[in-house]
Kinemage of the C-alpha trace (Angstrom):
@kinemage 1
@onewidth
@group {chain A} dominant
@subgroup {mainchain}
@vectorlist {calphas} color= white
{ca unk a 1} P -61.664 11.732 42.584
{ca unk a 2} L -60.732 8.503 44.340
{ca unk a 3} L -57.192 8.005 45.882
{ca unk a 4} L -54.732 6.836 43.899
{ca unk a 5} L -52.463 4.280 44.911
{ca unk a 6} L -48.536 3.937 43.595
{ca unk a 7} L -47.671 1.172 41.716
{ca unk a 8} L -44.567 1.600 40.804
{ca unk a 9} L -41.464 2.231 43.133
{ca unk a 10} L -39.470 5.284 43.121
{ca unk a 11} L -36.413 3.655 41.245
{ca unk a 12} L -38.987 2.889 38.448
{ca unk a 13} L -40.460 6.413 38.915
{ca unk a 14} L -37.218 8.319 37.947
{ca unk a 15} L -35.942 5.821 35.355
{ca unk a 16} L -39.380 6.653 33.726
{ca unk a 17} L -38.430 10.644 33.392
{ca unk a 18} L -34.795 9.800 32.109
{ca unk a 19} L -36.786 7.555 29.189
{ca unk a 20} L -39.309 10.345 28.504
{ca unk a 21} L -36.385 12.986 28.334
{ca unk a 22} L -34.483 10.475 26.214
{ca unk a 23} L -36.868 9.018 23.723
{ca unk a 24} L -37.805 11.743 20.932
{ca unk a 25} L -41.260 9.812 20.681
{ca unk a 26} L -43.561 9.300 23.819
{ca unk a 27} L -43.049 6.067 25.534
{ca unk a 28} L -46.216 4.187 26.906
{ca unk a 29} L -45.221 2.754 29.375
{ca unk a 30} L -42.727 5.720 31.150
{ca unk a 31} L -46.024 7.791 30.299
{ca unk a 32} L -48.218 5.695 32.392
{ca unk a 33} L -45.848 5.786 35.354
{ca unk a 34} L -45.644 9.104 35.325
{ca unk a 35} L -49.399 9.746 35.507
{ca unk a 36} L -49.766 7.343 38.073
{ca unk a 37} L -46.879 8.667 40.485
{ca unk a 38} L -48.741 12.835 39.518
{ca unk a 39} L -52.120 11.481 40.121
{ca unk a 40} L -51.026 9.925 43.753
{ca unk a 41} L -50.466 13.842 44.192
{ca unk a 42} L -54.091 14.529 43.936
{ca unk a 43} L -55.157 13.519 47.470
{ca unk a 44} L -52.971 15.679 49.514
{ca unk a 45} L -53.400 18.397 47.378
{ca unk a 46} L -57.126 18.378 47.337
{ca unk a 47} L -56.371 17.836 51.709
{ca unk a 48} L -54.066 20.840 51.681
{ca unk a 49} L -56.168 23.077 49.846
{ca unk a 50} L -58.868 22.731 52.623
{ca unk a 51} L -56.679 23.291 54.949
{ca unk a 52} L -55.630 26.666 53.547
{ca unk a 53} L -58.546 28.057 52.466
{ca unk a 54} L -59.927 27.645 56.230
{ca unk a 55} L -56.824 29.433 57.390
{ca unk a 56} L -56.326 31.916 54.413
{ca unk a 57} L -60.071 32.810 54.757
{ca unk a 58} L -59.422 34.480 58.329
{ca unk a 59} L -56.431 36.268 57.266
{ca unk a 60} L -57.457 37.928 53.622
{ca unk a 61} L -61.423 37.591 52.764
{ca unk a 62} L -60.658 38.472 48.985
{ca unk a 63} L -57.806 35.389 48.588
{ca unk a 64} L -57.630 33.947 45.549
{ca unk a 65} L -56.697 30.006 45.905
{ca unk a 66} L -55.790 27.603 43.303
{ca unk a 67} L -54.406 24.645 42.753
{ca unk a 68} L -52.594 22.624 39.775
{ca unk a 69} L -51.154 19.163 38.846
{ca unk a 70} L -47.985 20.218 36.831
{ca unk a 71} L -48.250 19.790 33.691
{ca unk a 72} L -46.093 16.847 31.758
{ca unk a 73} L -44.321 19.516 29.406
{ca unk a 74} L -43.501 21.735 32.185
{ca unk a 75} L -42.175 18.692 34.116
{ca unk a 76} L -39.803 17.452 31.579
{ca unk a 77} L -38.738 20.787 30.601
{ca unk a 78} L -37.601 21.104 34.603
{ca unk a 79} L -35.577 17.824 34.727
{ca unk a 80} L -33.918 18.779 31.559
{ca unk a 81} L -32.693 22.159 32.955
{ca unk a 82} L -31.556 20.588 36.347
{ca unk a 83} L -30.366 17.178 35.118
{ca unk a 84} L -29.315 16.312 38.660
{ca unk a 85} L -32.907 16.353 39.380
{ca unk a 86} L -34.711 13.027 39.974
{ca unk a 87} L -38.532 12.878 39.019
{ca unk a 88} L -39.404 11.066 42.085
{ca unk a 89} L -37.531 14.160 44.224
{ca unk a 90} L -39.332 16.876 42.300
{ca unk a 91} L -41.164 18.673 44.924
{ca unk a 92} L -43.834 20.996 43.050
{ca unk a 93} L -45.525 18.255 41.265
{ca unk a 94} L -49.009 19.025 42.972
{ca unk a 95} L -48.684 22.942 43.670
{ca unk a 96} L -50.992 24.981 45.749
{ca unk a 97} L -51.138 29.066 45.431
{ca unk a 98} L -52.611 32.255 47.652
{ca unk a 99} L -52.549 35.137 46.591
{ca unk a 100} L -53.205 38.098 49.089
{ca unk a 101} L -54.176 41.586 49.271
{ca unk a 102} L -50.790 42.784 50.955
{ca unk a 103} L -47.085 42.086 51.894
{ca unk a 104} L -48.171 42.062 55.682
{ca unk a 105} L -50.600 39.122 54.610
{ca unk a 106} L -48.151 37.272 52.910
{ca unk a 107} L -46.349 37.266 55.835
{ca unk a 108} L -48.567 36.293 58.491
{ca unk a 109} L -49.669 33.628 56.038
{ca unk a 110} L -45.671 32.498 56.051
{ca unk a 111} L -45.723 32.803 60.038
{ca unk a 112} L -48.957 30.283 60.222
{ca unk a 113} L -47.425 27.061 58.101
{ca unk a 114} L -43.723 27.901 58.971
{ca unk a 115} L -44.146 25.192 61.636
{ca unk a 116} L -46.230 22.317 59.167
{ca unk a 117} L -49.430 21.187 60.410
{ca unk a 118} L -50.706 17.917 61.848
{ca unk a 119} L -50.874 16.203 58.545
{ca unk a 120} L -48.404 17.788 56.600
{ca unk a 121} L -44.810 18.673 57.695
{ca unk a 122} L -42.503 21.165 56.169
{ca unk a 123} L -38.821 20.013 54.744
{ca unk a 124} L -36.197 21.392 52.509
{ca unk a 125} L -36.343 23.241 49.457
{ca unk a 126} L -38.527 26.025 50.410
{ca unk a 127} L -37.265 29.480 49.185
{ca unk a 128} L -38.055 33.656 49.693
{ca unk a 129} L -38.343 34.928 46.614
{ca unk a 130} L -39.643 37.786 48.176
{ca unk a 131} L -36.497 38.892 49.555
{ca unk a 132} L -33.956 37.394 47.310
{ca unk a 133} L -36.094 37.607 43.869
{ca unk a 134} L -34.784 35.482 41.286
{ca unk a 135} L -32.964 37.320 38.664
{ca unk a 136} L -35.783 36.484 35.973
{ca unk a 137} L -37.854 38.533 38.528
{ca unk a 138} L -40.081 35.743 40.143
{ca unk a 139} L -40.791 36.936 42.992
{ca unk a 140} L -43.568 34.749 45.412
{ca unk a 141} L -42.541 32.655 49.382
{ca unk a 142} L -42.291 29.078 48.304
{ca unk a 143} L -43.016 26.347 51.109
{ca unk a 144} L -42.350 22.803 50.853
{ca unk a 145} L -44.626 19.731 52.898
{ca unk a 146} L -44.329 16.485 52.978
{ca unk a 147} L -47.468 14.366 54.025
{ca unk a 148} L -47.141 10.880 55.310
{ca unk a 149} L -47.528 9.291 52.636
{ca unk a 150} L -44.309 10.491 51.561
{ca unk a 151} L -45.399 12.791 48.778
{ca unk a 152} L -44.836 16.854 48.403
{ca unk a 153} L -46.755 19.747 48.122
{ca unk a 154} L -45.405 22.935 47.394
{ca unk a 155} L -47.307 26.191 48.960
{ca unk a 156} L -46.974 29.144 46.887
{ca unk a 157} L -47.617 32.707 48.674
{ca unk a 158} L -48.013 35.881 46.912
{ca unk a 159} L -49.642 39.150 46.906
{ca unk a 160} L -51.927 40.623 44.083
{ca unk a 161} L -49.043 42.872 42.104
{ca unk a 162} L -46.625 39.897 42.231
{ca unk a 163} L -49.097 37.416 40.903
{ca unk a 164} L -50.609 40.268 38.119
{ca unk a 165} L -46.333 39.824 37.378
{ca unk a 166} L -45.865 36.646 36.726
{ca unk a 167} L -49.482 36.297 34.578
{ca unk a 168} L -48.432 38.761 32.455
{ca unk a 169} L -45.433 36.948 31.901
{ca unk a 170} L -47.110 33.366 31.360
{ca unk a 171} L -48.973 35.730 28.741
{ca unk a 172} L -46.373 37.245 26.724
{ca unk a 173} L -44.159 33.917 26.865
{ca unk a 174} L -47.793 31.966 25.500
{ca unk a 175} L -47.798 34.617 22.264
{ca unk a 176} L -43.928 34.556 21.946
{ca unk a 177} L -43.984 30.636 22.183
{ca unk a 178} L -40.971 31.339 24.904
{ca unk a 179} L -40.515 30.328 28.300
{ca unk a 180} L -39.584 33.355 29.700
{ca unk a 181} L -40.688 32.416 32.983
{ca unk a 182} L -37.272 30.422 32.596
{ca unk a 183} L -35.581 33.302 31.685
{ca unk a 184} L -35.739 31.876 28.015
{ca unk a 185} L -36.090 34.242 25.065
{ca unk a 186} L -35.520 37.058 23.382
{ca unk a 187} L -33.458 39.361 25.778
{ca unk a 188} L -35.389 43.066 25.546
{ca unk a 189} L -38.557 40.562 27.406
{ca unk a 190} L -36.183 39.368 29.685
{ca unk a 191} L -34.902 42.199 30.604
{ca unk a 192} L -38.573 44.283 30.245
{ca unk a 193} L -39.986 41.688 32.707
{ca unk a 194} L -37.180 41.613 35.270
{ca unk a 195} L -37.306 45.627 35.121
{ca unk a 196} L -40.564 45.526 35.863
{ca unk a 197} L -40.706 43.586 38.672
{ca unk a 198} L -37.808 45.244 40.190
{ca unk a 199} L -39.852 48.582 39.838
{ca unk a 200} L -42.562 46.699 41.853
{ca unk a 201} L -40.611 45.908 44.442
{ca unk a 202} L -39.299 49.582 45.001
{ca unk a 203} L -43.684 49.906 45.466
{ca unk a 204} L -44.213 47.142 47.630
{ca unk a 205} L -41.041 48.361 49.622
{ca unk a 206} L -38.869 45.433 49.221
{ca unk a 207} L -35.567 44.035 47.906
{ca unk a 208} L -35.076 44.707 44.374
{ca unk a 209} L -33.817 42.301 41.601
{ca unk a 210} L -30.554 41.279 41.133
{ca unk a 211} L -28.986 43.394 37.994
{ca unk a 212} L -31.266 46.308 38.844
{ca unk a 213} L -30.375 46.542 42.320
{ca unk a 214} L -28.240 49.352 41.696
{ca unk a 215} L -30.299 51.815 40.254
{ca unk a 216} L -32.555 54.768 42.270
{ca unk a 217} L -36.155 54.705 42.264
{ca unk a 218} L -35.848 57.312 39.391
{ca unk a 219} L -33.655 55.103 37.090
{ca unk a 220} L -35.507 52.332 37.509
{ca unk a 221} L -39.559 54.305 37.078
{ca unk a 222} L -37.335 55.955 34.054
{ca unk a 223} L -36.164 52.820 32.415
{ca unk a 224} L -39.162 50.669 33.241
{ca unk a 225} L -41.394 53.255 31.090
{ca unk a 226} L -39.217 53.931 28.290
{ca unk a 227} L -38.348 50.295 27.826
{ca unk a 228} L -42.496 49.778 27.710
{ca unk a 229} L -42.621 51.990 24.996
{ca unk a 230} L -40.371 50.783 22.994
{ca unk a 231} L -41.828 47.187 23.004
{ca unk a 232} L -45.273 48.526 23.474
{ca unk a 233} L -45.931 46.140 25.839
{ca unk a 234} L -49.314 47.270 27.534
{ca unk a 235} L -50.649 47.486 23.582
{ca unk a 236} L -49.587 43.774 22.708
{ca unk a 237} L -50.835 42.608 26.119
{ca unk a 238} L -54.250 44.083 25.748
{ca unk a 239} L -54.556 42.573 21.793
{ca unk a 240} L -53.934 39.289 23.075
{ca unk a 241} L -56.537 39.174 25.670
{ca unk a 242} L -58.629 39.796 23.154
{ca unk a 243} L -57.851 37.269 20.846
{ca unk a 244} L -57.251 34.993 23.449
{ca unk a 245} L -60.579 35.549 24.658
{ca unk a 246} L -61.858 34.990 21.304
{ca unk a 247} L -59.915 31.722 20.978
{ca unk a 248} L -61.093 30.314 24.305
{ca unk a 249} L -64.868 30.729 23.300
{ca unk a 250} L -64.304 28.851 20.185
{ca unk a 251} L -65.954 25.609 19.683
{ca unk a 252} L -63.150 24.291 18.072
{ca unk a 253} L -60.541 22.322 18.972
{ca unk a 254} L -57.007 21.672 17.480
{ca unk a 255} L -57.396 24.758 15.709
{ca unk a 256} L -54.542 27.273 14.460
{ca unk a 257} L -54.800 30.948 14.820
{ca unk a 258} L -53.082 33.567 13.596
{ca unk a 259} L -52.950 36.909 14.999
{ca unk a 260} L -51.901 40.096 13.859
{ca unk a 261} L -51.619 42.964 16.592
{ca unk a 262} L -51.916 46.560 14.333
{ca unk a 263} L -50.179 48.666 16.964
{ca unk a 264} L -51.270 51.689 15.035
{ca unk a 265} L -55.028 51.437 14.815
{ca unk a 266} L -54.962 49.363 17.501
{ca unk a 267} L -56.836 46.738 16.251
{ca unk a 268} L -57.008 42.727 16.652
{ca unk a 269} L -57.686 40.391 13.362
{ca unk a 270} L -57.883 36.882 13.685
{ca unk a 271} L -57.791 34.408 10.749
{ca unk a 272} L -58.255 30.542 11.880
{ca unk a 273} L -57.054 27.313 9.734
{ca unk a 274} L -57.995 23.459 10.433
{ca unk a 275} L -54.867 21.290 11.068
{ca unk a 276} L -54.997 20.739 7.300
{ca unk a 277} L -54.694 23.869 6.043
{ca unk a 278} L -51.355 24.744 8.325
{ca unk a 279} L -49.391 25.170 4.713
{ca unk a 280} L -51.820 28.164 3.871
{ca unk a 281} L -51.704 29.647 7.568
{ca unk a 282} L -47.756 29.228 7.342
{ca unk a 283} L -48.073 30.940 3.871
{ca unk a 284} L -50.230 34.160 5.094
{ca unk a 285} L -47.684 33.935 8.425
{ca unk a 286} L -44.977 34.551 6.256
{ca unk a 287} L -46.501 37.448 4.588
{ca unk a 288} L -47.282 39.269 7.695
{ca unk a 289} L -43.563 38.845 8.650
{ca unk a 290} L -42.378 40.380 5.599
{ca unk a 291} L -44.663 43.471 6.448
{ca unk a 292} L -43.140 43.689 9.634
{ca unk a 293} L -40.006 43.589 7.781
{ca unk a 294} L -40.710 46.559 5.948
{ca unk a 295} L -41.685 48.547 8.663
{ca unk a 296} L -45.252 48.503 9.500
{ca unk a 297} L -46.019 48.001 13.255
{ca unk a 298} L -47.333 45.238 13.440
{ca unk a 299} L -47.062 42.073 15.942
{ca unk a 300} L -47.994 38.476 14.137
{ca unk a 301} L -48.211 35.060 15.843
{ca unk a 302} L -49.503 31.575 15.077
{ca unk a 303} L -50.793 30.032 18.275
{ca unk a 304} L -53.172 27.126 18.605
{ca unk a 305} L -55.955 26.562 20.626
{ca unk a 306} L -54.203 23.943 22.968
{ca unk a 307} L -51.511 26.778 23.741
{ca unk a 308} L -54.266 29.060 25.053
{ca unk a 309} L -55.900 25.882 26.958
{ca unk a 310} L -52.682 25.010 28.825
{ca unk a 311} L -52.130 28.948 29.916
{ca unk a 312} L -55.776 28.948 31.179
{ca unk a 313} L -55.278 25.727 32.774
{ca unk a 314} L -51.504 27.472 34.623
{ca unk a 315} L -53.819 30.199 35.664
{ca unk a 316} L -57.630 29.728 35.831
{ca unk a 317} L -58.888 32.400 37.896
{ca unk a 318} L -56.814 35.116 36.362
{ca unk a 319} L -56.550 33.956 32.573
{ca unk a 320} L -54.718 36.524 30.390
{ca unk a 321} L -55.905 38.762 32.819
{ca unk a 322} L -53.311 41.869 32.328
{ca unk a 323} L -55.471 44.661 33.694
{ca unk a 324} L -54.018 44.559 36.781
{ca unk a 325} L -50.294 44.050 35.132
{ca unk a 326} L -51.497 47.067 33.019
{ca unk a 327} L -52.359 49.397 36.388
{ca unk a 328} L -48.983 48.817 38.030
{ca unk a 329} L -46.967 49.816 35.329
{ca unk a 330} L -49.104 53.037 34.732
{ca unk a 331} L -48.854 53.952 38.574
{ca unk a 332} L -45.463 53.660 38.028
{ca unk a 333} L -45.698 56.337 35.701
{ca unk a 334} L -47.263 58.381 37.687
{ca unk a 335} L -45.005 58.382 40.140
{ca unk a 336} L -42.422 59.198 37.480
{ca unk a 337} L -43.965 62.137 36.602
{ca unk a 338} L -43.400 63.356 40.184
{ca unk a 339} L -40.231 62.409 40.598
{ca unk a 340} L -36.706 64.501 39.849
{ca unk a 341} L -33.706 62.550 38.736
C-alpha cells in the first residue's frame, strides 16, 4: 500500500469525529476525513511492525505479532466514552501487538523500546496494565510512539494467558452483542471476566485486580470456579467456536444466524435467514427465549456474519480461539483441588 498523504488539518480532523458522533446518519464527507487521517496511519505501522518483529524474533521465537487499523465503530464508541478526547489526539488508531511466551519476556521486550528508537520516539499516555490491571481486568504494557511525521502508534505487550484473556472476552462480548471489554454488560460477565483474570494474575505471580485484591489465592481459585459453573462459561465458549467457525466458512455474506447453545446435550444448531427473512429469524428468536424462560438450558443468539468478520478482523491469528482461555481456568482448578481454605 502506497503512503498516504493528509489532506485535511487536524482542526478539520476532530470537527469530523464530533459530526460523526453527532449525526445519527453517516456523514460523507466527516467519513472521508476520517479514513484519510486512519489510512496516513498505515505507513508507520507497517515501519514499526518490522521493526519489532526483528527485535521480538531474538527475544521469544514463538511471538505472535499483529497489527490493526482501529476500526470506525470502535473509534467512535471511544470518543463518546471520553468526550474530552479529540480524534486527532487519539493515540491507538494504528495499534501494534506481541504476545510472548512469559512475564520475563514481556519485560525485556518493555526494557528494549522504553527508550524509542531512531524513527519512532516514545511520549505520553503509555500505561502498565500489568501491574495496575484495569478493574475490567485488562491486563497487557501499553507503549505510546510518535514518528516524525507526527502520527502515533501504540505498542501493545502481552504474554500468552493474558492475551487467551482478553480473546475470550472479545468472544463472549461478540455472542452477547456487549462490549464488555468496556466493562459494558450484564454484571455476572463482568464480574466472571475480572475474576478470572485476577485468578491469573495470582499464576503469573503478579498484582491482582482491583475489587478482588483482597481475597487469598483460595477465595479467589474458589470463586473463579463456582462462578464458571454457574454461567457455564467454558460450555458456551466452546459452542460458539463452533458456530463461529461454521459462520466464517460460509459463502455468504450479510447473512443472519441464529444459534442455540443446548447446554445439556451439548450440542450446536444453527439456522441461517437472508436479510429478508429477519421477521421469521426474529420470530423463531423469540421462541427460543421463551424456552429459556421456562427453564430449559439453553443459550440463543442472533449474530450476523459481519459481527463474526469484525472479531476475526480484532484478532486474526487467534480467532475465537478459547482453548487456551479454556486450559487456564481448568489449571486453576486443579490447583483448587490442592488447596485448603
Amino acid at each position: 500500500m502506497s503512503k498516504k498523504e493528509l489532506k485535511f488539518s487536524k482542526s478539520a480532523v476532530n470537527r469530523a469525529g464530533n459530526i460523526l458522533l453527532e449525526l445519527p446518519l453517516p456523514n460523507k464527507e466527516a467519513k472521508d476525513i476520517l479514513d484519510n487521517w486512519r489510512a496516513c496511519h498505515v505507513s508507520p505501522l507497517k515501519s514499526f511492525q518490522r521493526s519489532l518483529r526483528r527485535n521480538v524474533s531474538k527475544i521469544d521465537g514463538n511471538v505472535l505479532v499483529s497489527q490493526r487499523l482501529k476500526r470506525m465503530p470502535s473509534i467512535l464508541s471511544k470518543l463518546e466514552r471520553n468526550p474530552k478526547m479529540q480524534l486527532a489526539r487519539m493515540q491507538d488508531i494504528g495499534g501494534i501487538r506481541a504476545v510472548v511466551g512469559s512475564l520475563p519476556k514481556v519485560r525485556t521486550l518493555e526494557a528494549y523500546y522504553a527508550k524509542g528508537t531512531k524513527v519512532f520516539k516514545v511520549v505520553n499516555g503509555g500505561k502498565d496494565y500489568i501491574n495496575y490491571p484495569k478493574q475490567s481486568g485488562y491486563r497487557s504494557i501499553h507503549i505510546i510512539f510518535k514518528c516524525k511525521n507526527g502520527f502515533s502508534i501504540e505498542l501493545q505487550i502481552r504474554t500468552q494467558i493474558q492475551h487467551a484473556w482478553a480473546t475470550a472476552v472479545e468472544t463472549m462480548g461478540t455472542f452477547l452483542d456487549q462490549s464488555l471489554k468496556s466493562s459494558e454488560g450484564p454484571g455476572k460477565w463482568l464480574e466472571f471476566f475480572a475474576l478470572a483474570s485476577s485468578a491469573f494474575a495470582v499464576l503469573e505471580s503478579t498484582p491482582r485486580v482491583p475489587g478482588y485484591d483482597h481475597l487469598t489465592d483460595y477465595e479467589t481459585f474458589h470463586k473463579l470456579i463456582e462462578t464458571e459453573k454457574k454461567l457455564s462459561v467454558l460450555d458456551k465458549l466452546s459452542g460458539f467456536r463452533l458456530a463461529a467457525n461454521h459462520i466464517k466458512n460460509s459463502k455468504q455474506a450479510d447473512i443472519y444466524h441464529l444459534i442455540t447453545l443446548d447446554l445439556d446435550e451439548r450440542l450446536v444448531n444453527i439456522q441461517s435467514y437472508s436479510p429478508k427473512d429477519i421477521a421469521e429469524a426474529n420470530a423463531e428468536y423469540s421462541i427460543k427465549e421463551n424456552l429459556v424462560s421456562e427453564g430449559k438450558n439453553l443459550q440463543v443468539v442472533l449474530v450476523t456474519s459481519e459481527s463474526i468478520t469484525a472479531l476475526k478482523k480484532a484478532y486474526p491469528s487467534y480467532f475465537l480461539d478459547s482453548e487456551h482461555f479454556a486450559k487456564q481456568i481448568i489449571l486453576v482448578q486443579r490447583k483448587l483441588a490442592k488447596m485448603r481454605p
